[in-house]
BAMILO-279216 format. One record per atom (N, C-alpha, C): residue in one letter; chain; atom name; x, y, z. Coordinates in nm, 3 decimals. Atoms other than C-alpha are relative to their C-alpha. Layout:
# BAMILO-279216
VOFI  residu  chaine  atome       px       py       pz
VOFI       A       A     CA        X        Y        Z
...
END
This chain:
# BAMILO-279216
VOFI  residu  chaine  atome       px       py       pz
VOFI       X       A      N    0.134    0.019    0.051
VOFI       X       A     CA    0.540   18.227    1.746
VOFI       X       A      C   -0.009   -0.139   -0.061
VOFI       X       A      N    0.066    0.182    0.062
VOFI       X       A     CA    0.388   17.841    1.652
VOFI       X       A      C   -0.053    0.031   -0.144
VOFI       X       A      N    0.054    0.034    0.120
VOFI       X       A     CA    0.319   17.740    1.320
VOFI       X       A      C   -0.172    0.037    0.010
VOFI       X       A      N    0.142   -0.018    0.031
VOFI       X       A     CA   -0.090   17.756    1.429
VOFI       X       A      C   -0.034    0.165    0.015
VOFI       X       A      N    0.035   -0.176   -0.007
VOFI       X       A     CA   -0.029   18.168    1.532
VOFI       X       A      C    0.027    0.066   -0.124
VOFI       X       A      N   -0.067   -0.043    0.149
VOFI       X       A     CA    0.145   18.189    1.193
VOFI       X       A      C   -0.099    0.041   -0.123
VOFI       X       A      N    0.080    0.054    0.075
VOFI       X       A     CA   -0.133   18.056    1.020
VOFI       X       A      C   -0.112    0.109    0.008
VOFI       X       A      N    0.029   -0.081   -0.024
VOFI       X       A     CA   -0.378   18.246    1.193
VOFI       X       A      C    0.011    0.130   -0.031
VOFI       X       A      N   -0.025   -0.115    0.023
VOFI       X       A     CA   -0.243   18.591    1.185
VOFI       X       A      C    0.011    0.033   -0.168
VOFI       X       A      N   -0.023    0.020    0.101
VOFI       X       A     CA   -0.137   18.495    0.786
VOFI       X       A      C   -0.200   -0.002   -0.079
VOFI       X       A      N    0.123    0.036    0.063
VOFI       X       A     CA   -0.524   18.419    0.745
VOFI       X       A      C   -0.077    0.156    0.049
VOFI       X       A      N    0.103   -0.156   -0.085
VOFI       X       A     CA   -0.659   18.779    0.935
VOFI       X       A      C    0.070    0.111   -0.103
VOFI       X       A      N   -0.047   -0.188    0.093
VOFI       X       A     CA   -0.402   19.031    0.725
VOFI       X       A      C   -0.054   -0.089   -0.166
VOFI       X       A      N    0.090    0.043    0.114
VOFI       X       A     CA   -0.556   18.779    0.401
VOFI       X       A      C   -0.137    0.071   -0.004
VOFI       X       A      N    0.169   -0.032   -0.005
VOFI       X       A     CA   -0.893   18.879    0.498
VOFI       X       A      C    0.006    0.127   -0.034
VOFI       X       A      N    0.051   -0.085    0.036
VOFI       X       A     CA   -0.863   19.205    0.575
VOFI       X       A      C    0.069    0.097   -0.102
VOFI       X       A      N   -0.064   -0.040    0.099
VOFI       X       A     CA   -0.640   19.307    0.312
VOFI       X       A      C   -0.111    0.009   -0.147
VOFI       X       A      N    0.119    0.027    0.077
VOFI       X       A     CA   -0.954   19.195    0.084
VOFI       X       A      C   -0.113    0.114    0.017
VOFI       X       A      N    0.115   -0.125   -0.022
VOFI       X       A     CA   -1.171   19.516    0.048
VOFI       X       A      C   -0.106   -0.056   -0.070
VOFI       X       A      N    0.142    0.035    0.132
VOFI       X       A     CA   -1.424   19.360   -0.263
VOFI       X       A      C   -0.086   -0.108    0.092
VOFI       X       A      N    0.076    0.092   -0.003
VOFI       X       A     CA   -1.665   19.104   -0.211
VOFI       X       A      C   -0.051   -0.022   -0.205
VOFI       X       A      N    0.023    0.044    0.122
VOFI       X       A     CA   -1.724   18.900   -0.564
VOFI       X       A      C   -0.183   -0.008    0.008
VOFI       X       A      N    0.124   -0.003   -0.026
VOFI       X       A     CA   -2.115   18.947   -0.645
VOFI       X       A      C   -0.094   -0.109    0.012
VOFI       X       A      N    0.026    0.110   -0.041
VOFI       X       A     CA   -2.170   18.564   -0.561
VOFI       X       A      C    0.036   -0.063    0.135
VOFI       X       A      N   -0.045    0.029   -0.074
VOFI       X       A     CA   -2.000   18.596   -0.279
VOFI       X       A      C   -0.110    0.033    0.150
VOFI       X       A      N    0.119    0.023   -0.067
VOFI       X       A     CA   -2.238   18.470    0.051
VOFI       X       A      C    0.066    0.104    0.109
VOFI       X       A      N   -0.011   -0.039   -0.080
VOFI       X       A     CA   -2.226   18.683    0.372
VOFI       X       A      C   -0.002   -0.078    0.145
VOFI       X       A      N    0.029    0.085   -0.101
VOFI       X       A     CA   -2.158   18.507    0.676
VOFI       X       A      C    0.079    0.078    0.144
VOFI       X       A      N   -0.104   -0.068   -0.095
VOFI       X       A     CA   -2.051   18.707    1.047
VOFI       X       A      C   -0.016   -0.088    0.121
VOFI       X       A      N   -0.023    0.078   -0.099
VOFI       X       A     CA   -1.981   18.468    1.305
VOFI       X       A      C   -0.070   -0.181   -0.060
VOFI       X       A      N    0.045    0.127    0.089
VOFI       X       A     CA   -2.186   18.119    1.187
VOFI       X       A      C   -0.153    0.015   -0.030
VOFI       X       A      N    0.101   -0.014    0.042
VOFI       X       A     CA   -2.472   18.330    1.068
VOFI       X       A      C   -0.010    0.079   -0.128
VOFI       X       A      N   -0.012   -0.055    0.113
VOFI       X       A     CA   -2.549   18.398    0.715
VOFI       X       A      C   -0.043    0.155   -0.011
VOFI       X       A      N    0.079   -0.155    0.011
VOFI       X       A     CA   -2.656   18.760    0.632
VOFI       X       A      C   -0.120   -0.006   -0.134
VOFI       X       A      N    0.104   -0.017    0.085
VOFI       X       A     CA   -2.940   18.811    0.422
VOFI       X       A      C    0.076    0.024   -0.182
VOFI       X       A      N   -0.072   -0.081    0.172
VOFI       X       A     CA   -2.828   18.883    0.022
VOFI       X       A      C   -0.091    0.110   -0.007
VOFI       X       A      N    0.029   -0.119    0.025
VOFI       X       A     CA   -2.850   19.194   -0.094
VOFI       X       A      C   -0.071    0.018   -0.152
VOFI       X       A      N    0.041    0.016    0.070
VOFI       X       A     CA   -3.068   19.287   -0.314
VOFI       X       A      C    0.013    0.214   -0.050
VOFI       X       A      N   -0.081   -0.152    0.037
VOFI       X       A     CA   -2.925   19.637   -0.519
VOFI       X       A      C   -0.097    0.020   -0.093
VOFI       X       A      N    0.054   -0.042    0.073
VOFI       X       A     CA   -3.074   19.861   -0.718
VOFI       X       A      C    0.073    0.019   -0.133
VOFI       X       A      N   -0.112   -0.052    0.122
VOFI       X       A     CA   -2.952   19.947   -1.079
VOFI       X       A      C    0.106    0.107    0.007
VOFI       X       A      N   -0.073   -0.094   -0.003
VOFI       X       A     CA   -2.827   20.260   -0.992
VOFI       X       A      C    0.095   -0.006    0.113
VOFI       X       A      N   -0.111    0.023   -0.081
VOFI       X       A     CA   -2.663   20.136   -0.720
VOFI       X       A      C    0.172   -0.113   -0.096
VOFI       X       A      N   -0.104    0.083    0.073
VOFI       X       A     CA   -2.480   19.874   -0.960
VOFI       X       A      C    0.075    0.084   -0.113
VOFI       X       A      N   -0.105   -0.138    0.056
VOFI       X       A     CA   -2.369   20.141   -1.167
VOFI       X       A      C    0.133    0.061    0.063
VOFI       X       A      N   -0.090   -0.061   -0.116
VOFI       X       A     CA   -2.182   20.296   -0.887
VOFI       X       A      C    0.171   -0.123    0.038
VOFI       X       A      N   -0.108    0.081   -0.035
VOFI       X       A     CA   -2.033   19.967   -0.839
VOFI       X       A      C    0.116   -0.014   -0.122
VOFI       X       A      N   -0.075   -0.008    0.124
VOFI       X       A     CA   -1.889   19.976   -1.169
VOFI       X       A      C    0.174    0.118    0.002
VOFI       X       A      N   -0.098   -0.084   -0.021
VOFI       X       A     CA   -1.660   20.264   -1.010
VOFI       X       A      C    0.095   -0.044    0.103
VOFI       X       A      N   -0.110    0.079   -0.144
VOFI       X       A     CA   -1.520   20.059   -0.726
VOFI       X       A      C    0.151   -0.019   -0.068
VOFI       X       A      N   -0.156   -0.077    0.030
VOFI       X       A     CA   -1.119   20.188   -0.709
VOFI       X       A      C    0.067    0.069   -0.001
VOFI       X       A      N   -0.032   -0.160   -0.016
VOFI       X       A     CA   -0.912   20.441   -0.709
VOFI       X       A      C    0.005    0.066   -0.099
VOFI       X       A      N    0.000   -0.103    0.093
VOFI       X       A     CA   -0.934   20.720   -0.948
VOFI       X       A      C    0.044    0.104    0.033
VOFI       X       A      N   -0.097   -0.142   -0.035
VOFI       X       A     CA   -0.738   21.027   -0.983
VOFI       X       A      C   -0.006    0.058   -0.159
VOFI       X       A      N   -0.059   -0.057    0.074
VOFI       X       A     CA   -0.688   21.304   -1.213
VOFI       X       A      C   -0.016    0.183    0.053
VOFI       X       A      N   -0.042   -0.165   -0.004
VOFI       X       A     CA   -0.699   21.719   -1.184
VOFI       X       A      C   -0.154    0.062   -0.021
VOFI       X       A      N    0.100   -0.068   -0.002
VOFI       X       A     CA   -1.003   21.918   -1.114
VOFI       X       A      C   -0.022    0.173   -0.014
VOFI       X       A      N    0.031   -0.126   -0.038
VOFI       X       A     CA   -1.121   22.273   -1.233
VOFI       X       A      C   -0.119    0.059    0.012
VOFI       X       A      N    0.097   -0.022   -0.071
VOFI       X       A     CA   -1.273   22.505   -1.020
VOFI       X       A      C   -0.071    0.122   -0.069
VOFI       X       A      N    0.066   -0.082    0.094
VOFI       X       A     CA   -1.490   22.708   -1.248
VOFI       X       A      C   -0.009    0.166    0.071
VOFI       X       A      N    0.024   -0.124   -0.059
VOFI       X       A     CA   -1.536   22.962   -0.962
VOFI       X       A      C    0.155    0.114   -0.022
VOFI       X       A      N   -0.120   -0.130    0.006
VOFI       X       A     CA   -1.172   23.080   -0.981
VOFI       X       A      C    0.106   -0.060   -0.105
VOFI       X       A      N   -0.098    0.075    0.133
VOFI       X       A     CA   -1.018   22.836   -1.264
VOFI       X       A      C    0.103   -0.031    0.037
VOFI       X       A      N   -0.104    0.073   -0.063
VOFI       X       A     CA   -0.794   22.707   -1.041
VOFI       X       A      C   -0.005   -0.172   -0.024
VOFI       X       A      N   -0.022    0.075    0.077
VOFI       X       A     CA   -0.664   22.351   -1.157
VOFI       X       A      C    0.049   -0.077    0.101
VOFI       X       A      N   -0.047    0.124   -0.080
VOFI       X       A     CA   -0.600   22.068   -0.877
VOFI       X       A      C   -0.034   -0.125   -0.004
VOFI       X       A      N   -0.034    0.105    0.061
VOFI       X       A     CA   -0.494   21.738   -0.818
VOFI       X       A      C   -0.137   -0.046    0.075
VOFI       X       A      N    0.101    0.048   -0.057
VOFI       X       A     CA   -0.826   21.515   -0.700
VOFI       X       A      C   -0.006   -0.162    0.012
VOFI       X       A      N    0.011    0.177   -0.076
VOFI       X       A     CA   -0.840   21.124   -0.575
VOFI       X       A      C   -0.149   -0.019    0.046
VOFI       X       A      N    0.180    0.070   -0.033
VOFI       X       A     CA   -1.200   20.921   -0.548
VOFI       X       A      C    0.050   -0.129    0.021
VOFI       X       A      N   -0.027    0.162    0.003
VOFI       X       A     CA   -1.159   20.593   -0.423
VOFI       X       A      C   -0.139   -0.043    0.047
VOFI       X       A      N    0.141    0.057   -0.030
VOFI       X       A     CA   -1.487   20.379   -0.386
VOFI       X       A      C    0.016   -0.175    0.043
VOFI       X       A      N    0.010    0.147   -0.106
VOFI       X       A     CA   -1.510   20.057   -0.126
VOFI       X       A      C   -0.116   -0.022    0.028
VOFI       X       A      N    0.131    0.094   -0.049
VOFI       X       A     CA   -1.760   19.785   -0.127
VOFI       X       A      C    0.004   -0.007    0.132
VOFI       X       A      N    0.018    0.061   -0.126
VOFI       X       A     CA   -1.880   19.733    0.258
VOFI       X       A      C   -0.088   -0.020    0.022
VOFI       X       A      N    0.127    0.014   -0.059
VOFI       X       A     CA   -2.085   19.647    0.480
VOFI       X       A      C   -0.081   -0.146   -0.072
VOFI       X       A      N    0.078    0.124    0.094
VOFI       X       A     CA   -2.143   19.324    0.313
VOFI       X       A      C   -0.063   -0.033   -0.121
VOFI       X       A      N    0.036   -0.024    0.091
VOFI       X       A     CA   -2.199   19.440    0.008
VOFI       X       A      C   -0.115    0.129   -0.012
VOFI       X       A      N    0.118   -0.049    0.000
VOFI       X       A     CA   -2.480   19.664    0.094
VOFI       X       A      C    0.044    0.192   -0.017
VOFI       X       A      N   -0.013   -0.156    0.002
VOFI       X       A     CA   -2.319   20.013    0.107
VOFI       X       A      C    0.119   -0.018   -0.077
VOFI       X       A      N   -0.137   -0.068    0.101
VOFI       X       A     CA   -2.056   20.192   -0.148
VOFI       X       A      C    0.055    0.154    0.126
VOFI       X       A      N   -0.084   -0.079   -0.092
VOFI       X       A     CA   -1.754   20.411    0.093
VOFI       X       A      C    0.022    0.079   -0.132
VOFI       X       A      N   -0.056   -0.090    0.066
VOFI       X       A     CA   -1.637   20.699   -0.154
VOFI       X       A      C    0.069    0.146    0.118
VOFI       X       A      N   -0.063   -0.101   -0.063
VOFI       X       A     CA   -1.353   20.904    0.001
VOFI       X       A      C    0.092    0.097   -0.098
VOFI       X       A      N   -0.013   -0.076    0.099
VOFI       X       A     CA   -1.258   21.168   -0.141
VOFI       X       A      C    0.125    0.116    0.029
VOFI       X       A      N   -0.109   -0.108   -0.054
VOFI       X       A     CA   -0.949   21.416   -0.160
VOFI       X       A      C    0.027    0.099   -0.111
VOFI       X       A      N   -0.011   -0.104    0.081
VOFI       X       A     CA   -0.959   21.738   -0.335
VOFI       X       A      C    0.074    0.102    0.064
VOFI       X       A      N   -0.133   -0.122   -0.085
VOFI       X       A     CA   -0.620   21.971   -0.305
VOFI       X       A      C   -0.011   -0.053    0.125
VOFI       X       A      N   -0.029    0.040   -0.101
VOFI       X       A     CA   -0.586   21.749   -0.008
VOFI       X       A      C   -0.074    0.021    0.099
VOFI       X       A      N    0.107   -0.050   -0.101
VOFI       X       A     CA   -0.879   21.813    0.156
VOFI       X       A      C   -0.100   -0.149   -0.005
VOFI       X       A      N    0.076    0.108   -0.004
VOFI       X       A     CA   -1.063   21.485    0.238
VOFI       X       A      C   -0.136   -0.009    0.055
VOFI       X       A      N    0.097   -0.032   -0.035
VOFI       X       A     CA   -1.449   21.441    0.223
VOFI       X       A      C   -0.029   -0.140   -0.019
VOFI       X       A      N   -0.011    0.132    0.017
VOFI       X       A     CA   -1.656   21.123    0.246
VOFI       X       A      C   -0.146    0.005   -0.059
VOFI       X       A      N    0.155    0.034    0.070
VOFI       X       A     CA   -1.993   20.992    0.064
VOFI       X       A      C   -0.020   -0.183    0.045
VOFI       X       A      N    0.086    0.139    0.011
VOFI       X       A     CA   -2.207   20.677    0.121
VOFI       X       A      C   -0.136    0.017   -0.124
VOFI       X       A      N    0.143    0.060    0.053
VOFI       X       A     CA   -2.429   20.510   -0.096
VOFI       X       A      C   -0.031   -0.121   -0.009
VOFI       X       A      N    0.075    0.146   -0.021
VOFI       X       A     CA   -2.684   20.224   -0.047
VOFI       X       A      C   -0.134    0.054    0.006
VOFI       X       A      N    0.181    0.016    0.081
VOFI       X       A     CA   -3.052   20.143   -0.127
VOFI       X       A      C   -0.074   -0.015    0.121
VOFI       X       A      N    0.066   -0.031   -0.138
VOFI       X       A     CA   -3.288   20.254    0.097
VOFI       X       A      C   -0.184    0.009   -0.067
VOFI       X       A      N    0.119    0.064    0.024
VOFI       X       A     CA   -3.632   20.066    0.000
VOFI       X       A      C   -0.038   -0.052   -0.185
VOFI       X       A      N   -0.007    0.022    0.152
VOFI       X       A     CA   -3.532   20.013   -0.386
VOFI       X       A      C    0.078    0.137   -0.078
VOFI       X       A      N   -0.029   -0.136    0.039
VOFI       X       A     CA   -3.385   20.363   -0.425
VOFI       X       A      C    0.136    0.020    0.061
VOFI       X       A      N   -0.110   -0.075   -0.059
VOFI       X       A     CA   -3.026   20.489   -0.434
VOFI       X       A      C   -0.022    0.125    0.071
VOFI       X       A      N   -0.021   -0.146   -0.107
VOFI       X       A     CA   -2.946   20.751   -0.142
VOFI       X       A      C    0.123    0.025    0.011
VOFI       X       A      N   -0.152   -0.022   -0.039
VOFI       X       A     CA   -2.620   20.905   -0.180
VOFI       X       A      C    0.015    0.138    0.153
VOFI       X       A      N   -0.044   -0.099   -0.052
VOFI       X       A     CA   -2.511   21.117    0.140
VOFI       X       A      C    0.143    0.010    0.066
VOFI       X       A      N   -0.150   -0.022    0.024
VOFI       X       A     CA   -2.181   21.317    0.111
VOFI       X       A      C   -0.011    0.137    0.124
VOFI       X       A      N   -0.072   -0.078   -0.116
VOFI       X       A     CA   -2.000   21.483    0.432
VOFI       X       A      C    0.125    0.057   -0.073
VOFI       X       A      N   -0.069   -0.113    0.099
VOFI       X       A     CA   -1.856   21.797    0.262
VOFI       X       A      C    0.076    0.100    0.084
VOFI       X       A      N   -0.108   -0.088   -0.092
VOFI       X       A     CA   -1.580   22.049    0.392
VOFI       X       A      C   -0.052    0.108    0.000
VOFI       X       A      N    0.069   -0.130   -0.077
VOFI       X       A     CA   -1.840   22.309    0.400
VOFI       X       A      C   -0.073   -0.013    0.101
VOFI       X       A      N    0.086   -0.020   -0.171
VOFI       X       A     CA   -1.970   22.178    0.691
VOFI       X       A      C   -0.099   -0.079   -0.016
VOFI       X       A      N    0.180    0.031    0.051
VOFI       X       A     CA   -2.334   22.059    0.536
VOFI       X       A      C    0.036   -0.133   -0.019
VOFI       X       A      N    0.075    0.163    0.064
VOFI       X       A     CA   -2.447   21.672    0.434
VOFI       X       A      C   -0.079    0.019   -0.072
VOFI       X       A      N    0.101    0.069    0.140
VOFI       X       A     CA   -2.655   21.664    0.146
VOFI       X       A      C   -0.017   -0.143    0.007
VOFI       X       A      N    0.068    0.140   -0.015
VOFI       X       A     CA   -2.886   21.423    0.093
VOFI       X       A      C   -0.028   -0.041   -0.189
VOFI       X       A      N    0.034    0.022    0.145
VOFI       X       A     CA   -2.886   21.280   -0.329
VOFI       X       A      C   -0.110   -0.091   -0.013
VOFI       X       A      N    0.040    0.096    0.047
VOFI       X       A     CA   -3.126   21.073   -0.495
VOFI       X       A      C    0.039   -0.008   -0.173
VOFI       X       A      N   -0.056    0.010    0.147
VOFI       X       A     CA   -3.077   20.961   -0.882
VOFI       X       A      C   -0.068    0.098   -0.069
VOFI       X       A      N    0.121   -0.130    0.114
VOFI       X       A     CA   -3.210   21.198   -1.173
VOFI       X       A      C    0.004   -0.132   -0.103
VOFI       X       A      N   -0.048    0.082    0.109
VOFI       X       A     CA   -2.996   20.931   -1.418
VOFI       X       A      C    0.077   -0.099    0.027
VOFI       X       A      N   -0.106    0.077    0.017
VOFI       X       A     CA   -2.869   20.615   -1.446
VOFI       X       A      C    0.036   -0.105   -0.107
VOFI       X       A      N   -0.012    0.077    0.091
VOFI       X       A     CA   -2.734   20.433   -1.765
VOFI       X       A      C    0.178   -0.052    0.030
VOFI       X       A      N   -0.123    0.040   -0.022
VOFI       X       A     CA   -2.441   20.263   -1.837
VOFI       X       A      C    0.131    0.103   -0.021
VOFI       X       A      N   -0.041   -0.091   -0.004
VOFI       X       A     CA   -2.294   20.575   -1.945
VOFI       X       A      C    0.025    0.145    0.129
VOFI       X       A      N    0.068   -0.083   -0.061
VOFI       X       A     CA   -2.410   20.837   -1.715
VOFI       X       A      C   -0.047   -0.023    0.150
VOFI       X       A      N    0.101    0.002   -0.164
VOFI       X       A     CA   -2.530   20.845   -1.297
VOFI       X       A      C   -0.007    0.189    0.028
VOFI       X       A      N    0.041   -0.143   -0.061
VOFI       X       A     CA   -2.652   21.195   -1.224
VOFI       X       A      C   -0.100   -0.020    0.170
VOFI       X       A      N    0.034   -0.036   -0.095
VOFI       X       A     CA   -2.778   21.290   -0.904
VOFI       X       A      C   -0.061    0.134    0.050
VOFI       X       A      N    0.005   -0.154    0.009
VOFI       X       A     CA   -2.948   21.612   -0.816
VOFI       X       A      C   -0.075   -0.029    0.202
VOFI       X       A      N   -0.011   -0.035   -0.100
VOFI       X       A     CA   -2.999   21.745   -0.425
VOFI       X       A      C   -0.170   -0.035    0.025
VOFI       X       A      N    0.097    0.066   -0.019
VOFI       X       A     CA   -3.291   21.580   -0.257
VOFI       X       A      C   -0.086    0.071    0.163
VOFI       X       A      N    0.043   -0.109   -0.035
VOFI       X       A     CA   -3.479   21.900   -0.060
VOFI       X       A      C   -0.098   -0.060    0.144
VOFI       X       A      N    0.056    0.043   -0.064
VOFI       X       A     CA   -3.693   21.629    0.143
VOFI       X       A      C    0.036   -0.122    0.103
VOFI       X       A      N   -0.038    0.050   -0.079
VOFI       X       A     CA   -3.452   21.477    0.310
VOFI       X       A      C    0.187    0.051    0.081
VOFI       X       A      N   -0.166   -0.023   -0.028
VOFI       X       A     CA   -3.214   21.719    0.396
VOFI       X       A      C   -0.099    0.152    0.100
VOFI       X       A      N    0.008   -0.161   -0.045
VOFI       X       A     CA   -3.277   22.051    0.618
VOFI       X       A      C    0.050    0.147   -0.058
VOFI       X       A      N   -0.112   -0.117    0.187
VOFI       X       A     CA   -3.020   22.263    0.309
VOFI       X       A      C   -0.117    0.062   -0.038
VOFI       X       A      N    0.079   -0.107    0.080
VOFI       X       A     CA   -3.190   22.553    0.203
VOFI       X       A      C    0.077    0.092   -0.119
VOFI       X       A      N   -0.077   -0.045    0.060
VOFI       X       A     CA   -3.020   22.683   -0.109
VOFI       X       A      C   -0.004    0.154    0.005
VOFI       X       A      N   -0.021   -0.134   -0.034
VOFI       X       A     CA   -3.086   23.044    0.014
VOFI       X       A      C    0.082    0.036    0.065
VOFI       X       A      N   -0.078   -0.040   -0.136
VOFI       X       A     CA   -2.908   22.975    0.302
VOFI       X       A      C    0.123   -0.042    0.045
VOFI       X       A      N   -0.091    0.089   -0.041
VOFI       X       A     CA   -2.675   22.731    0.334
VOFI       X       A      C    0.136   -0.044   -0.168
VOFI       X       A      N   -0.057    0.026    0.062
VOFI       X       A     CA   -2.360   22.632    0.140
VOFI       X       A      C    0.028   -0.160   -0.008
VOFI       X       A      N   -0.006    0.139    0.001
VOFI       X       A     CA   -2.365   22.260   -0.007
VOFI       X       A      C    0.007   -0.032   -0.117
VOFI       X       A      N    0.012    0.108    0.121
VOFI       X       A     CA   -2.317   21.981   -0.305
VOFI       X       A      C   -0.135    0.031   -0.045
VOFI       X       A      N    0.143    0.032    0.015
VOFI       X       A     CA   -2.642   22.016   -0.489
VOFI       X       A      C   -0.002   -0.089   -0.110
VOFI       X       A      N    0.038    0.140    0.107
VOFI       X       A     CA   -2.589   21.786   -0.815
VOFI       X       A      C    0.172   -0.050    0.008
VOFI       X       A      N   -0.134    0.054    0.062
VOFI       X       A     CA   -2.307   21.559   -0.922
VOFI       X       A      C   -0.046   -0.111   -0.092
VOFI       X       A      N    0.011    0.038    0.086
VOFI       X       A     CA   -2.266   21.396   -1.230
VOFI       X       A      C    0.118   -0.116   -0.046
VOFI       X       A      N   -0.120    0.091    0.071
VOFI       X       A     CA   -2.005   21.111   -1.389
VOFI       X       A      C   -0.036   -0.062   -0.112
VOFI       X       A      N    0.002    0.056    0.117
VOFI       X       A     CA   -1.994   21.005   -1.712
VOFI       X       A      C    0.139   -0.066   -0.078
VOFI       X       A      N   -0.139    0.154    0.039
VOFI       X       A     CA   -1.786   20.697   -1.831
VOFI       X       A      C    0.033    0.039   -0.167
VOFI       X       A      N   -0.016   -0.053    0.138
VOFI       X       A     CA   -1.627   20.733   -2.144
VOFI       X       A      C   -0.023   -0.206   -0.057
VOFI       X       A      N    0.023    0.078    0.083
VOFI       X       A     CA   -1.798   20.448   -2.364
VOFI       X       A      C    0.069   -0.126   -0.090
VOFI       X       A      N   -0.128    0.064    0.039
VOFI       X       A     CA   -1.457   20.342   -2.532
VOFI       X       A      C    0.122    0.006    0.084
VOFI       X       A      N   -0.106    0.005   -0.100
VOFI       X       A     CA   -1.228   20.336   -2.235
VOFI       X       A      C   -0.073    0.028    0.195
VOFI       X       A      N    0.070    0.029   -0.121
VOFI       X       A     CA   -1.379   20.183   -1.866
VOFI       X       A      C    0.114    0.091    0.064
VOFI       X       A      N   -0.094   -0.031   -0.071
VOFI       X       A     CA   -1.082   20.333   -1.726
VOFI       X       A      C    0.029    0.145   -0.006
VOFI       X       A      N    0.041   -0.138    0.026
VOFI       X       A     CA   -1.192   20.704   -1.820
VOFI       X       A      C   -0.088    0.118    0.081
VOFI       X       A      N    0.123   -0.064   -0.027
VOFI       X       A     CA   -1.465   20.929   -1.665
VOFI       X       A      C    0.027    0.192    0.011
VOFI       X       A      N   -0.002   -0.121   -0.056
VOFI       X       A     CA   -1.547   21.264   -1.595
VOFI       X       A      C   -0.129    0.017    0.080
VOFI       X       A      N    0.010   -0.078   -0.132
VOFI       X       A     CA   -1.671   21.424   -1.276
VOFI       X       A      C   -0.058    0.145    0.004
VOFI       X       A      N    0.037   -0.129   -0.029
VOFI       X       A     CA   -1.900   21.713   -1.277
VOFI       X       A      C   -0.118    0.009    0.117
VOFI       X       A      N    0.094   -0.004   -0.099
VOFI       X       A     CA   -2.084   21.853   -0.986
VOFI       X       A      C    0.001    0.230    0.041
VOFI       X       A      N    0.044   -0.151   -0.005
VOFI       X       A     CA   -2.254   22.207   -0.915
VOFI       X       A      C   -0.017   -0.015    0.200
VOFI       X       A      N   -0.023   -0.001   -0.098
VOFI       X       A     CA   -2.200   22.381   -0.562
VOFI       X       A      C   -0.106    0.140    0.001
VOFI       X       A      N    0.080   -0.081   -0.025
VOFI       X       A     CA   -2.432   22.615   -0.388
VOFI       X       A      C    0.098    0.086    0.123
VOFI       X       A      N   -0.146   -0.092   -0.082
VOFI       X       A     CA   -2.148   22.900   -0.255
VOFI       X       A      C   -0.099    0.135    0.013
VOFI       X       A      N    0.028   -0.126   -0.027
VOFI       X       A     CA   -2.286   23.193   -0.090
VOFI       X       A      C   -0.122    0.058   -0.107
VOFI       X       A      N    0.088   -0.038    0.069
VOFI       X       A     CA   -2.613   23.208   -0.271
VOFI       X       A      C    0.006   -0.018   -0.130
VOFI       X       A      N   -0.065    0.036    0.149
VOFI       X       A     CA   -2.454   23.139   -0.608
VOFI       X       A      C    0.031   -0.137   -0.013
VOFI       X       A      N   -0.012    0.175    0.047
VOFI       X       A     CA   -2.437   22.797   -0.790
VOFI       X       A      C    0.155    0.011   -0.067
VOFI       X       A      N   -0.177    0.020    0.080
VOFI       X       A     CA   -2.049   22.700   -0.925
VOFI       X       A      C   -0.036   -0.127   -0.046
VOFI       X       A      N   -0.029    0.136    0.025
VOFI       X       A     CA   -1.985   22.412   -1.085
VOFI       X       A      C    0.175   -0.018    0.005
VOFI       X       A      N   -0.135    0.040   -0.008
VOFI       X       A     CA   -1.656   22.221   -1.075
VOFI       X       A      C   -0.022   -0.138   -0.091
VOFI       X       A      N    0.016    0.129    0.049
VOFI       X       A     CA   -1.540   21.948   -1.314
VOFI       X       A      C    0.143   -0.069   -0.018
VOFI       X       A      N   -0.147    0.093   -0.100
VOFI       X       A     CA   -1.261   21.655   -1.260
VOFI       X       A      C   -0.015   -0.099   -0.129
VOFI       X       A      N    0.028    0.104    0.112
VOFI       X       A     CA   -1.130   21.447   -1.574
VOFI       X       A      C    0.072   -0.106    0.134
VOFI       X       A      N   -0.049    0.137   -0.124
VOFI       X       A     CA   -1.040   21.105   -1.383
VOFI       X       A      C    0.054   -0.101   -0.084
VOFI       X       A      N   -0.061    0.148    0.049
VOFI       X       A     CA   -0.834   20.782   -1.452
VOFI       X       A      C    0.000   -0.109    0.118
VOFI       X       A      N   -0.061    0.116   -0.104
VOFI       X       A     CA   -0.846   20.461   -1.300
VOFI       X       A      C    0.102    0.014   -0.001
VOFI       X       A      N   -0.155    0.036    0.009
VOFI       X       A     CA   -0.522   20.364   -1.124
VOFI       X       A      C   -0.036   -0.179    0.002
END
């Protein structure tokens, strides 16, 4: 291999080794700029979670106590948030991005369903979300799905949160809640 394939290949695992984008940072895909993004608050909130997080989730329905992983990736040029997700080893995925000034979170869940979120809350503390009936086909009579989720930062430690979210199981609402740590 030549010093210029060296270089090359040295400059492609740089790149894509780079998951963030810095929020000054311009968009450019081939020698055309991309538009800037223009985010909502509650989307910048979200960004505030970009990373991996882990800690132990219980399941209120049967008080069972497992391990849980959230990791959240800037893409798409900044314009969408990746959240993948692994609970007791079960991996689910969520997007969110701003869809006319308005966060839209939708999460591909291991019951099968997609829910569709919009915000209820967003402070610097706090993003709630509750199940968004007009853009989803989910009938909570009928169907089993995510209907709220909640995170709340702990105030004196960025590197804190907790994780609550209510589930619509067989006609019955559960909740489940997940203390978390950045890694």
């Amino acid at each position: 291999m030549n010093k210029l394939n060296s270089i090359a290949l040295a400059s492609i695992f740089t790149f894509t080794a780079n998951t963030g984008l810095a929020a000054d940072d311009s968009v450019v895909i081939g020698n055309v700029a991309m538009p800037d993004v223009q985010s909502s608050a509650a989307f910048e909130q979200i960004k505030k979670k970009l990373g991996k997080w882990e800690g132990q989730l219980t399941q209120s329905l049967t008080g069972v106590v497992y391990d849980v992983s959230y990791e959240w990736k800037l893409v798409s040029g900044g314009s969408t948030i990746v959240e993948t997700v692994f609970e007791d080893g079960v991996e689910m995925l969520s997007t969110y991005t701003d869809e006319e000034g308005e966060l839209v979170v939708k999460h591909y869940c291991a019951l099968g369903t997609e829910p569709v979120f919009t915000v209820t809350e967003a402070s610097d503390e706090v993003v709630a979300l509750s199940f968004d009936e007009s853009r989803s086909h989910l009938r909570r009579d009928t169907h089993d799905f995510v209907n709220s989720m909640r995170w709340t930062m702990d105030p004196n430690d960025s590197t804190s949160m907790v994780y609550e979210y209510a589930v619509n199981l067989d006609g019955e609402l559960t909740t489940n809640r997940a203390e978390l740590r950045k890694q």
